[in-house]
C-alpha positions as CSV (number, residue, x, y, z in Angstrom):
1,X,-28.7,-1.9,-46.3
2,X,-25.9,-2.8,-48.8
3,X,-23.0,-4.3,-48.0
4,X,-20.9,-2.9,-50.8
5,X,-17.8,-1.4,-49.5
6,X,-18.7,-2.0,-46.0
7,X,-15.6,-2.2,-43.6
8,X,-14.9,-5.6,-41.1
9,X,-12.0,-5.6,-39.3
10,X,-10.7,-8.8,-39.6
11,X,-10.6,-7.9,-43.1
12,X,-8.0,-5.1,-43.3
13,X,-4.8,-5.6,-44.8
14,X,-3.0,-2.9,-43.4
15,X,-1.0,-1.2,-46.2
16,X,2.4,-0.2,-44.9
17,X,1.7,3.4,-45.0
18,X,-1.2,2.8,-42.9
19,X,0.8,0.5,-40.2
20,X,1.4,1.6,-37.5
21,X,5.3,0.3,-38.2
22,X,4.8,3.8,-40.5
23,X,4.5,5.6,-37.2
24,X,8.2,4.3,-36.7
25,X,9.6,4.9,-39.5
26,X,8.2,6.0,-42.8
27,X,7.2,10.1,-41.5
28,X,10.6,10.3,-40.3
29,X,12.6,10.2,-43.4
30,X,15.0,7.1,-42.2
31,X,17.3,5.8,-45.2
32,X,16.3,2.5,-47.1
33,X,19.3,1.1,-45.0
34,X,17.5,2.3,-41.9
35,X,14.0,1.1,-42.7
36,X,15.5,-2.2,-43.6
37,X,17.0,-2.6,-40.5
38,X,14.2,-2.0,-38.5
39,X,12.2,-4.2,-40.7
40,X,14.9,-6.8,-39.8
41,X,13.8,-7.3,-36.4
42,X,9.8,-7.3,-36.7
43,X,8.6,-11.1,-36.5
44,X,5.4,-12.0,-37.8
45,X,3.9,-15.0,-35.9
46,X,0.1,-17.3,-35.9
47,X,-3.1,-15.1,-35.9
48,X,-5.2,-15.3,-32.6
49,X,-8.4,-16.2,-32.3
50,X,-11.4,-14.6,-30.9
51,X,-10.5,-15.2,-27.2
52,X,-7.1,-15.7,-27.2
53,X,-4.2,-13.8,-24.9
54,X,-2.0,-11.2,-26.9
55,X,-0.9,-10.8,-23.4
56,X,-1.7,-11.2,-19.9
57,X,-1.5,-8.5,-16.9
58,X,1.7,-9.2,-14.8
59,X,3.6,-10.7,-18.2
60,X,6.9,-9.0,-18.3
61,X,7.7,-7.3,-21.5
62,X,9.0,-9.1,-24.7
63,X,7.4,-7.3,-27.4
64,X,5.5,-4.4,-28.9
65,X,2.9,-5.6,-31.7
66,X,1.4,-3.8,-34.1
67,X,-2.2,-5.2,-35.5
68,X,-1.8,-5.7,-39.3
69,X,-5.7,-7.5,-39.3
70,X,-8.6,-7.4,-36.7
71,X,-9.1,-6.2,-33.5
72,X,-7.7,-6.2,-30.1
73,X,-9.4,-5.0,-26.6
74,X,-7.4,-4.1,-23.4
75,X,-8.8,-4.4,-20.2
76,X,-8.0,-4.8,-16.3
77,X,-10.2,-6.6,-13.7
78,X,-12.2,-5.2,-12.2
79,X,-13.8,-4.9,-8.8
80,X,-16.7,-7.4,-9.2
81,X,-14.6,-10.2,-11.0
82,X,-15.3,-8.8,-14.6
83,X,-13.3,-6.9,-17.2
84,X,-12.8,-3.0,-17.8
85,X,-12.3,-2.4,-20.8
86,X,-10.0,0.4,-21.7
87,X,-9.4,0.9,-25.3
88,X,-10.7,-0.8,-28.3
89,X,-7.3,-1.1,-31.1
90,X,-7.7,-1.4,-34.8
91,X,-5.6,-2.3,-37.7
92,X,-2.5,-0.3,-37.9
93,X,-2.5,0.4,-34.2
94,X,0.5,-0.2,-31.5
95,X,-0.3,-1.9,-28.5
96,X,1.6,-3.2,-25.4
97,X,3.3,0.7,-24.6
98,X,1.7,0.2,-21.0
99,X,4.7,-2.3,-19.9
100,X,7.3,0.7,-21.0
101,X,8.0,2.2,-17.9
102,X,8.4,-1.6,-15.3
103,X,8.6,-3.9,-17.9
104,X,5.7,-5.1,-17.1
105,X,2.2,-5.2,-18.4
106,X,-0.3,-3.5,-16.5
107,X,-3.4,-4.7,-18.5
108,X,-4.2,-7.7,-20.9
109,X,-4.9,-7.8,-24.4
110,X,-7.3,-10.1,-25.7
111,X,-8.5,-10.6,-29.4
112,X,-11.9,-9.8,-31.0
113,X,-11.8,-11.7,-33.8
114,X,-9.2,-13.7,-35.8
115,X,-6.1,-11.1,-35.8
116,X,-3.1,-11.0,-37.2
117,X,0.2,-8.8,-35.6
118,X,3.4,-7.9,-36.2
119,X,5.7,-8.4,-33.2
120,X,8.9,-5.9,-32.4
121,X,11.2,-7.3,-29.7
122,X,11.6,-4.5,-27.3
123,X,15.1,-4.7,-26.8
124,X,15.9,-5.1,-30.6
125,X,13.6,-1.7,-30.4
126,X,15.6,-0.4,-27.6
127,X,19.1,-1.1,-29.2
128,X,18.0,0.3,-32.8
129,X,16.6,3.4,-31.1
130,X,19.9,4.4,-29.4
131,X,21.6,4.7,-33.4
132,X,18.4,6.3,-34.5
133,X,17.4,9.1,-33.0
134,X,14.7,10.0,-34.9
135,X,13.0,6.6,-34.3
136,X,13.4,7.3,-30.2
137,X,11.9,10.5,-30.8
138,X,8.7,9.0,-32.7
139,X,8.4,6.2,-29.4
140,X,8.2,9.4,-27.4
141,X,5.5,10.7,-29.6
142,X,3.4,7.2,-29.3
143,X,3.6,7.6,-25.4
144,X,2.3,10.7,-25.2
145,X,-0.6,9.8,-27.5
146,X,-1.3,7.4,-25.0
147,X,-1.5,9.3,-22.0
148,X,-3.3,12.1,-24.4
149,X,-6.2,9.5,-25.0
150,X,-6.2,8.9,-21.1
151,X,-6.9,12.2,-20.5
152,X,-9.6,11.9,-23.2
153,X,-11.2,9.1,-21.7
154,X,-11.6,10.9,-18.2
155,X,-13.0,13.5,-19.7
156,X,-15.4,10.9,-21.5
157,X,-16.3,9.6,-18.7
158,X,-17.0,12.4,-16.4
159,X,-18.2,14.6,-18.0
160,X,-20.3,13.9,-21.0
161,X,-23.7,12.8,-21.1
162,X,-24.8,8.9,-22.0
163,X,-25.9,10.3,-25.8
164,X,-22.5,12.0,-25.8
165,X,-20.5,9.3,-25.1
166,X,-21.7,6.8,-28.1
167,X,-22.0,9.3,-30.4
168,X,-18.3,10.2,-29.8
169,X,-17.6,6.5,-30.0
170,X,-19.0,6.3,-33.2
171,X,-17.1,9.2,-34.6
172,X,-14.0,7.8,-33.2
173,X,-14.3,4.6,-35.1
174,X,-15.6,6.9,-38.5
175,X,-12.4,8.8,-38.3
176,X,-9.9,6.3,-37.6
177,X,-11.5,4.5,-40.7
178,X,-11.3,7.8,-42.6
179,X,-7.5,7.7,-41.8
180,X,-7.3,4.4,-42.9
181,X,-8.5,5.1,-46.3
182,X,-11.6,3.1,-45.5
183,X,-15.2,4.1,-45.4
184,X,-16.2,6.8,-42.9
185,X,-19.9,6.1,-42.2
186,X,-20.5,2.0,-43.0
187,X,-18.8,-0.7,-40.8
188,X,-18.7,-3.4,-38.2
189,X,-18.2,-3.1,-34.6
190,X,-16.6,-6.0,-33.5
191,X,-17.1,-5.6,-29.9
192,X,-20.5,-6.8,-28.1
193,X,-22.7,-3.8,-26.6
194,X,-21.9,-5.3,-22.8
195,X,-18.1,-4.3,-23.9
196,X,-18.9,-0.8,-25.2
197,X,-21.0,-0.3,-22.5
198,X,-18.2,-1.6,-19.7
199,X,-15.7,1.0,-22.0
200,X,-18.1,3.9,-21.6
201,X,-19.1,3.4,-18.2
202,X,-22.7,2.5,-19.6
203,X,-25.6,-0.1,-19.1
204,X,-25.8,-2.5,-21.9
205,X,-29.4,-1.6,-21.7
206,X,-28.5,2.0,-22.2
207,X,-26.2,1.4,-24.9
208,X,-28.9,-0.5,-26.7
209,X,-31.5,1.9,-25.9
210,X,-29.6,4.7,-27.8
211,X,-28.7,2.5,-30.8
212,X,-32.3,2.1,-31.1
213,X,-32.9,5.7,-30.7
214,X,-30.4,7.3,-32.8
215,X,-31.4,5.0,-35.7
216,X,-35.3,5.9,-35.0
217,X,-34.2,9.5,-35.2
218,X,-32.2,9.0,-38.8
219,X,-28.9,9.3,-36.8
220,X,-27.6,5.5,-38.0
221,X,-28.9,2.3,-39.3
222,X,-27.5,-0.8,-37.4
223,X,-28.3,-4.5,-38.0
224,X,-26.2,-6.7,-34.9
225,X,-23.0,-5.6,-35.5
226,X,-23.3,-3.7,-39.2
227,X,-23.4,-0.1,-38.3
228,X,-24.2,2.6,-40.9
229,X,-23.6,6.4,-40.1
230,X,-26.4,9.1,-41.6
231,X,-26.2,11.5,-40.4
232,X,-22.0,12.5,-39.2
233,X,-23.6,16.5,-38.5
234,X,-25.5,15.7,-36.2
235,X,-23.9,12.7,-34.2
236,X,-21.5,15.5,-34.1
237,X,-23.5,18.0,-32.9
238,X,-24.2,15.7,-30.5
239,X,-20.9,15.1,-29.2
240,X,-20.8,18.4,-27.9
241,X,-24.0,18.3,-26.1
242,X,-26.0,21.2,-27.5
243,X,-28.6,19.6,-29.8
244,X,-31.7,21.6,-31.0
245,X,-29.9,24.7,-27.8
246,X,-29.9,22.1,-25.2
247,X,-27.9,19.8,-23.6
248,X,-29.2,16.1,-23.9
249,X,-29.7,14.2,-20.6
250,X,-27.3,12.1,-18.6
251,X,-29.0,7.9,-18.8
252,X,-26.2,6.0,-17.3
């Protein structure tokens, strides 16, 4: 399998119209004057590691960050000691909204791989936002895309099938590359199969089981963590559980 044009994530450079700082401000049509001043107050700090803390649940609220390389998970413990993961973010993705409503984070974000952010002190945020309207009204936008992709993941979760849920996993990542300007069908996954599995309420033997399976059926090559999409029609097709009339089988 070639590796030519293949997508990593600790490799994106987000470009700003791809960041999610655009989300802020460039759709919006702010002045120069306004963009500057709200590029005035975004700090830009060390990358993390693999490992490390963006932030913790419990930490109070300081700042929102927006990933400009890598990845970031989210996750709360869970009953048995572990981790549930919530939500996989990319490059060009805002994270840290959770702590909006207390101050407060109700989850922790850890890091993937090396990652770079960009880091918006809330306050600063909060004080801009009251002389730009148009910048509140984008904030409300980004929290109700988050509690639209809650209501997605419930619906992920309860109702779809195990074959379902990775094949709309896949298609997630395709299309947030697609937006990205990046290839839609050949990357890396940066998380393990234990953490896709916790995220989609799966066995990492069933995850791994359907890896091997979709590529025997011509769905997707994958080497470790180098995934390559085949066939997007029918890992769609998939997605909405009527295969060849049918729906597939739950294997949880």
């Amino acid at each position: 399998m070639t590796n030519r044009n293949v997508v990593s994530f600790e490799n994106i450079k987000v470009a700003c119209k791809n960041c999610g700082l655009a989300t802020l401000c460039l759709p919006m049509g702010l002045s120069p004057e306004d963009m500057e001043r709200l590029d005035s107050i975004v700090k830009r700090g060390r990358p993390f590691h693999r490992g490390d803390h963006l932030f913790r649940e419990g930490d109070n609220l300081h700042s929102l960050r927006v990933i400009t390389s890598g990845s970031v998970k989210t996750f709360t413990p869970s009953e048995d000691g572990g981790e549930q993961v919530l939500s996989f973010h990319l490059p060009g993705e805002l994270i840290g909204l959770d702590a909006i409503q207390n101050e407060c984070h109700t989850c922790s974000a850890k890091a993937l791989e090396t990652t770079a952010v960009c880091e918006i002190p809330f306050h600063n945020l909060e004080e801009l936002s009251s002389s730009m309207p148009s910048l509140q009204h984008q904030m409300y936008r980004l929290l109700s895309r988050e509690i639209g992709q809650d209501s997605e993941m419930l619906t992920l979760l309860g109702k779809k099938s195990a074959e379902e849920r990775l094949a709309t996993f896949l298609l997630s990542f395709s299309e947030r590359f697609k937006k990205r300007g990046f290839s839609a069908t050949d990357f890396f996954l940066s998380m393990s199969r234990h953490e896709i599995g916790n995220y989609l309420g799966l066995a990492v033997e069933t995850v791994s089981r359907l890896f091997t399976r979709f590529q025997d059926e011509g769905l997707l090559h994958v080497e470790r963590k180098h995934v390559q999409l085949l066939d997007l029609p029918r890992l769609a097709t998939i997605v909405h559980g009527n295969e060849n009339g049918r729906p597939h089988q739950r294997h949880v």
